[in-house]
C-alpha positions in Angstrom: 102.9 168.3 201.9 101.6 168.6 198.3 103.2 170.8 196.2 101.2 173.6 193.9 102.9 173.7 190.3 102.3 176.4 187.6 102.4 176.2 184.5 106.1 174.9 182.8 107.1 174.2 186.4 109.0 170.6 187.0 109.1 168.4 189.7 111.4 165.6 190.4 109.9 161.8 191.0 112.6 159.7 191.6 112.5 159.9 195.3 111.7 156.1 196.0 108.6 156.4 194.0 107.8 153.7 191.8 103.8 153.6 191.4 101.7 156.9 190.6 98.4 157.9 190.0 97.9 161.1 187.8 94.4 162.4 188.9 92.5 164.9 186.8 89.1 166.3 187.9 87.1 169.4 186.8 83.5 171.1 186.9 81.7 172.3 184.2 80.2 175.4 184.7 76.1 175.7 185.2 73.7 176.6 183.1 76.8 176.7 180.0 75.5 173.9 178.1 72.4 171.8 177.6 75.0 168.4 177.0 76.9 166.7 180.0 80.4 168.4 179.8 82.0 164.8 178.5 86.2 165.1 179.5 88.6 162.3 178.5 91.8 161.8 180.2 94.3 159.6 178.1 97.6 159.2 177.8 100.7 159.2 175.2 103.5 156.7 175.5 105.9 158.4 173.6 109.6 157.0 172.6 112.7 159.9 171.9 111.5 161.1 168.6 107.9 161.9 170.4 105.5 159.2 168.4 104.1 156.1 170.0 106.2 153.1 169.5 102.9 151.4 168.6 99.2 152.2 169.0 99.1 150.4 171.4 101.2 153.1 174.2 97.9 155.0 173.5 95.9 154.6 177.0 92.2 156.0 176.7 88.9 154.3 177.4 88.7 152.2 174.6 92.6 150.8 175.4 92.5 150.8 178.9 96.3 149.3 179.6 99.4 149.3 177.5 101.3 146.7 176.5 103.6 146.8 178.9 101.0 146.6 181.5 102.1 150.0 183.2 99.7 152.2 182.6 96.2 152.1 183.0 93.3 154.0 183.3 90.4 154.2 185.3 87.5 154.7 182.7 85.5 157.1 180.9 83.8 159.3 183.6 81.0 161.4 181.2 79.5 163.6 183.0 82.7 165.0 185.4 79.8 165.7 188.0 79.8 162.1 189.7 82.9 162.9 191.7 84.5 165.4 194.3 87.9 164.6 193.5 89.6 162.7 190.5 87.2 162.1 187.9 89.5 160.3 185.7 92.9 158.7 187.2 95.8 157.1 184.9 97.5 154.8 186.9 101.6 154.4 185.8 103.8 152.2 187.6 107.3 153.3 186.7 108.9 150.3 187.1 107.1 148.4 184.3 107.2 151.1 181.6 108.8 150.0 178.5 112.6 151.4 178.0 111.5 152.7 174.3 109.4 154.9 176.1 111.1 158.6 176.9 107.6 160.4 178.3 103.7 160.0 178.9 101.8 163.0 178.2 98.7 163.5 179.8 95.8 164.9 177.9 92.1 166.1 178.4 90.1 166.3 175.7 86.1 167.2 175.5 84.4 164.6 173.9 82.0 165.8 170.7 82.8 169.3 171.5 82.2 170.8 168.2 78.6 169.3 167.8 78.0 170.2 171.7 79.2 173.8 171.3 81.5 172.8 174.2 85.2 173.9 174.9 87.0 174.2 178.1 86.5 178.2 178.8 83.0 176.2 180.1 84.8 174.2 182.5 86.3 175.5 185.8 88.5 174.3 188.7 90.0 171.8 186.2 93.0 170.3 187.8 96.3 167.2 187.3 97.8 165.5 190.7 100.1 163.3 190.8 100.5 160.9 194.1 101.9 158.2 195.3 99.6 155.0 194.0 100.7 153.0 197.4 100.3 155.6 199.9 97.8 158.2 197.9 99.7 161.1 199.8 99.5 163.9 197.2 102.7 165.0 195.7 102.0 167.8 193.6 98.8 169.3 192.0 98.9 171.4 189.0 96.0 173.9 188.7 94.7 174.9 185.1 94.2 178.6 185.3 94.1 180.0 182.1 90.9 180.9 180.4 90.8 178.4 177.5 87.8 180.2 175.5 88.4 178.2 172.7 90.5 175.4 173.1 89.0 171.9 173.3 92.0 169.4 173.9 94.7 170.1 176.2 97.8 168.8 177.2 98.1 168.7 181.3 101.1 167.4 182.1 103.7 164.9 181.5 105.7 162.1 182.9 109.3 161.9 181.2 112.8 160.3 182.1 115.8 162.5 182.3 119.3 160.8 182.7 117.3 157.5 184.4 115.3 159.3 186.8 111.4 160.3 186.5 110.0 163.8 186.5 106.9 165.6 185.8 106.1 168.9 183.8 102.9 170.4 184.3 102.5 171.8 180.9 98.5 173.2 180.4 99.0 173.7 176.7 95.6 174.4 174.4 94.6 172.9 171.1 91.2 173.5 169.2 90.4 170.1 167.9 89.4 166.9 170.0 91.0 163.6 170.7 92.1 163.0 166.8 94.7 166.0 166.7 96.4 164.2 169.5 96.1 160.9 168.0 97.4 162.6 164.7 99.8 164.4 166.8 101.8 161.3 168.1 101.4 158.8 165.0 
């Protein structure tokens, strides 16, 4: 049975798990905007002072694989309306991610939001799940409830090792500005 996180709350992975998918879906509101609402998941291989080893550890849908081949993502889903689950999936398999790297953090970010007049206070029933890649039994789901009126980049959730073993945070943290402050975030 699938657990419900909140915000800050941490869950422990090392249970026999060694491939995950990190689902994220969400619905833009109707009638909010005359663009498609444009989200895009990515991802942050970060090492222990919290910067990518290389651009490279940066998985988004112009990179869709890292280097060390363990995490990939599914594609750039642009409208968020073509699904009624995931619309974007990052696909980690633990076992293959390079030992620089301490944590993945999982972020959402609207794309062109300032020239759309976009943010995610427009979006609803946005969600992160994490489940098991072989089986796809559902392991946890993290919610986004807070009303992010201004905010166009968010941080979901993150993958991270703690003394060898694999845990996940569901974080839901809020930036104003796009894919770049991440980028300039982590480099």
């Amino acid at each position: 049975m699938a657990i419900n996180l909140s915000k800050g709350d941490r869950l422990d992975l090392s249970k026999g798990l060694s491939k995950v998918g990190v689902g994220l879906g969400w619905e833009p509101n109707e009638g909010e905007s005359q663009f498609d609402f444009d989200l895009d998941a990515s991802a942050f291989m970060l090492g222990a002072n919290k910067k990518l080893p290389r651009d490279e550890c940066f998985v988004f849908y112009n990179n869709q694989k890292s280097p060390d081949e363990a995490v990939e993502s599914s594609g750039d889903d642009q409208t968020g309306g073509s699904s009624d689950g995931d619309d974007e999936t990052l696909s980690v398999d633990l076992n293959k991610v390079d030992k620089q790297v301490e944590e993945i953090v999982f972020t959402v970010t609207i794309h062109d939001a300032e020239t759309r007049k976009q943010n995610f206070g427009q979006v609803r029933n946005s969600f992160i799940r994490i489940y098991n890649a072989i089986t796809s039994e559902e392991i946890a789901k993290y919610e986004l409830n807070e009303d992010f009126s201004v905010e166009t980049a968010i941080e979901f959730g993150r993958l991270y090792r703690s003394s060898g073993q694999w845990k996940f945070e569901a974080m839901g943290i809020g930036y104003k500005g796009g894919l770049e402050y991440f980028v300039n975030k982590y480099t």
